[in-house]
N, C-alpha and C positions, 0 to 999 in steps of 0.2 A: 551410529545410534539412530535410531528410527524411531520417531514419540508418534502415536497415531491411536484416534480415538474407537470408540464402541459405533459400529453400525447403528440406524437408523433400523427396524422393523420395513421390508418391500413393501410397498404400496402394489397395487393388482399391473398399473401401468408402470412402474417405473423399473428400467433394465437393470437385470444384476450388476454387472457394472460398475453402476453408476453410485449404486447401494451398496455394495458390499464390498467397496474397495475406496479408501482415502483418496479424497481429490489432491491433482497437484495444482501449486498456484505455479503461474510462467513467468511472474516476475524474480527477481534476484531481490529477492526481501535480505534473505541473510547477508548477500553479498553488503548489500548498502546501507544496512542497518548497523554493520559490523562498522561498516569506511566511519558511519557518521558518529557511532558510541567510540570508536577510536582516536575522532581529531576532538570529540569534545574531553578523555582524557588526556590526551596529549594536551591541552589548553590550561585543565586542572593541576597537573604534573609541573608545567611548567611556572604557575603561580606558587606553587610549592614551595619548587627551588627557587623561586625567588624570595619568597618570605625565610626556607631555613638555608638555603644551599645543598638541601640535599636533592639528588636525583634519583630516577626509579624507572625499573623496567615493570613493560605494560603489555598486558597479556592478553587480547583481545579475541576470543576467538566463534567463530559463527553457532556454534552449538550452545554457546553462552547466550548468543542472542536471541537464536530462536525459544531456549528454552524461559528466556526473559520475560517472552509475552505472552506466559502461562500466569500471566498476573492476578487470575480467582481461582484457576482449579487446580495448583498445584499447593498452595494452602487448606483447598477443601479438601483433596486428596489426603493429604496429612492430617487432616482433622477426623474426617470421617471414615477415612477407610475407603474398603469395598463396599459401603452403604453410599457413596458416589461413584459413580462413572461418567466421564465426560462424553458425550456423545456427538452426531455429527447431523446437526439441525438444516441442513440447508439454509435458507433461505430465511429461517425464522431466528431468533434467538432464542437458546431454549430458556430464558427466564419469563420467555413471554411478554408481556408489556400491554399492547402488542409492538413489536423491535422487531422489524425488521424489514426485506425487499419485497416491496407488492407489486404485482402485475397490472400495469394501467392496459396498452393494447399494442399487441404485436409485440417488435421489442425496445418496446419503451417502460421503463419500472420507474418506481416512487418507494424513496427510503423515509420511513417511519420510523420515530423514535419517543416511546409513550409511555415512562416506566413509572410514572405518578400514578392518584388519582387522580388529582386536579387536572391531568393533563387526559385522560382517559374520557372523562366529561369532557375538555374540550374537542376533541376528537367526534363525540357522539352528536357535539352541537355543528359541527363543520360539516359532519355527512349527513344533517336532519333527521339527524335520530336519537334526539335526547331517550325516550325510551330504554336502548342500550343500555345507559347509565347504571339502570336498577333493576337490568335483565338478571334472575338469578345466576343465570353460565357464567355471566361475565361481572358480577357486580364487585367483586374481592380479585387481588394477583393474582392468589391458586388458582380461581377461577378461570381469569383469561387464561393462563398460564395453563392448564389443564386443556381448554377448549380452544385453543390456538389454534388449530385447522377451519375451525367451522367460524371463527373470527376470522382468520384472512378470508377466507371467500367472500361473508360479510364487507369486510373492506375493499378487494377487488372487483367485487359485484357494484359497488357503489362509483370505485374510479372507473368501468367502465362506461357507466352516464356520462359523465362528464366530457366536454365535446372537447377541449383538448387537456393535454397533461399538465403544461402552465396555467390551465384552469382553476385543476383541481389542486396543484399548489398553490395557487390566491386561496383557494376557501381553505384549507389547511394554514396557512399564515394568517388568515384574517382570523381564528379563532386563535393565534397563539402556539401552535400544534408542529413540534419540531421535525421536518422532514425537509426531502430536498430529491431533484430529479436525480436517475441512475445513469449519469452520461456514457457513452462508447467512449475510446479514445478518440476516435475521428472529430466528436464532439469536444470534449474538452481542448484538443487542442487546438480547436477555433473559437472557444467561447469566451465572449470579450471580456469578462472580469479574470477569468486566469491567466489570458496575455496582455490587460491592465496592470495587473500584479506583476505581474513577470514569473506566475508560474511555468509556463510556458516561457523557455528564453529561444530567442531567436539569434543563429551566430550565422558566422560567414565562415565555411571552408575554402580551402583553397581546391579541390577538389568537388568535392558537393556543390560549392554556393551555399545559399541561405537556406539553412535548416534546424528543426527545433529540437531543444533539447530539453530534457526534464531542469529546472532552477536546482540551487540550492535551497533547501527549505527555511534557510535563514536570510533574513534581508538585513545589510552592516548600514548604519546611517553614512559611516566615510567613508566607504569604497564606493568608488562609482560604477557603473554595468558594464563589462566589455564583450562587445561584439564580434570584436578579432581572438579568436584561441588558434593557438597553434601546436600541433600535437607531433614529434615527431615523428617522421615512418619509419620499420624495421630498418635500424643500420645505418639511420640518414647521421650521424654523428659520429661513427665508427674513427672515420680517420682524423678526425680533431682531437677526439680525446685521445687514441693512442698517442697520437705526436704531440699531444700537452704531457701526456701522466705518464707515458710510457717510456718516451722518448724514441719510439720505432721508427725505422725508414721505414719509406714508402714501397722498397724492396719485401722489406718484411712482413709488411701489412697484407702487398701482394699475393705474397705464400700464405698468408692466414687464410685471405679468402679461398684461392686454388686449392687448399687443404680441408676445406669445408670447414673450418674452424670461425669461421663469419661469415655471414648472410645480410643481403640487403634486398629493400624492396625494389620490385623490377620499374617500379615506377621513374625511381631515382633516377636511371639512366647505367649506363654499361658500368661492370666492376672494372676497379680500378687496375 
């Protein structure tokens, strides 16, 4: 099943492409969104059966997930019909605000998030332009929300001035004004509050050495942080378990492998 929204209208510059065809995202959002809505029912389940004794099979699966985080427009769908169509805003969000990723300089962005008015004025006092406020284009939602183009330029025309990006998030946080820089990953995973946190976890392989890996998003007060993981390789266990569960000779195991019926990494060292 394939969910995928309404094009965008070309712009003069912008490649068919890029317009008229769904972008993909490169991470495994479903993969890991699925892993993580799975151990927290498993967790639920288990509380369960402890309260009744009863047990339950858990059905988990990635099409659930992705379709999970249609959390406004699959009720407005159902509400309105074919008088919504979700569309595919880029970089803005289509309620406007203004919400969304603005262009400081080169590739460096600032994420905006302004869906008040009170926060709209703050905004207008941060870039020295109370004016804004009571500009008719932008002085109501619809408004912004209407004039969203000719507003981000407005706001990138402005974080341009600005002599660096951590600048223009001080004048952005001095007025109260929820935004925050657009890191690379090469960025985050050197920037020192996310490997303060331990978003960033650093472990030891035995192969690699030290390298980083995404945390769990959950931090347990009583488990402590381990740096040593140890991950099997293809196969590295084959002959333990057969001659624990199986009770195979080593003759037999033999012919499993010479028969292509198991496979081990070349790492491990010669088959047995």
């Amino acid at each position: 099943m394939t969910i995928s929204a309404k094009p965008m209208p070309a712009s003069p510059t912008a490649s068919a492409n890029s317009i008229a065809r769904p972008a993909i995202t490169t991470m495994a959002i479903g993969d890991v969104s699925t892993g993580v809505a799975a151990a927290m029912a498993i967790g639920f389940a288990l509380i369960h059966r402890e309260r009744t004794g009863e047990g339950q099979y858990l059905d988990a699966s990635l099409l659930d997930t992705y379709f999970h985080m249609h959390e406004a427009n699959v009720p407005q769908v159902s509400l309105r019909g074919e008088k919504y169509k979700p569309t595919r805003n880029g970089s803005q969000h289509p309620g406007g605000g203004p919400t969304g990723i603005f262009h400081y300089r080169g590739d460096q962005y600032v994420y905006l998030c302004v869906p008040t008015p009170h926060q709209w004025v703050q905004l207008c006092r941060a870039m020295g332009m109370p004016e804004l406020a009571t500009d008719p284009r932008f002085k109501g939602a619809r408004g912004r929300r209407d004039n969203m183009l000719e507003l981000q330029k407005i706001i990138e025309d402005w974080l341009a001035t600005m002599p660096t990006r951590d600048a223009a998030i001080a004048a952005l946080d001095a007025q109260r004004v929820p935004c925050a820089p657009v890191l690379t990953v090469n960025e985050a995973v050197n920037h020192p509050h996310l490997n303060e946190r331990k978003t960033v976890r650093w472990v030891e392989d035995r192969q690699l050495g030290r390298v980083a890996i995404p945390s769990v998003p959950v931090k347990f007060s009583a488990w402590p942080d381990r740096t040593e993981l140890r991950s099997a390789r293809l196969g590295e266990d084959n002959e333990r378990i057969l001659h624990d569960l199986t009770n195979l000779s080593d003759e037999q195991i033999r012919k499993l492998y010479a028969d292509g019926v198991l496979v081990r990494d070349k790492t491990i060292g010669t088959t047995p």
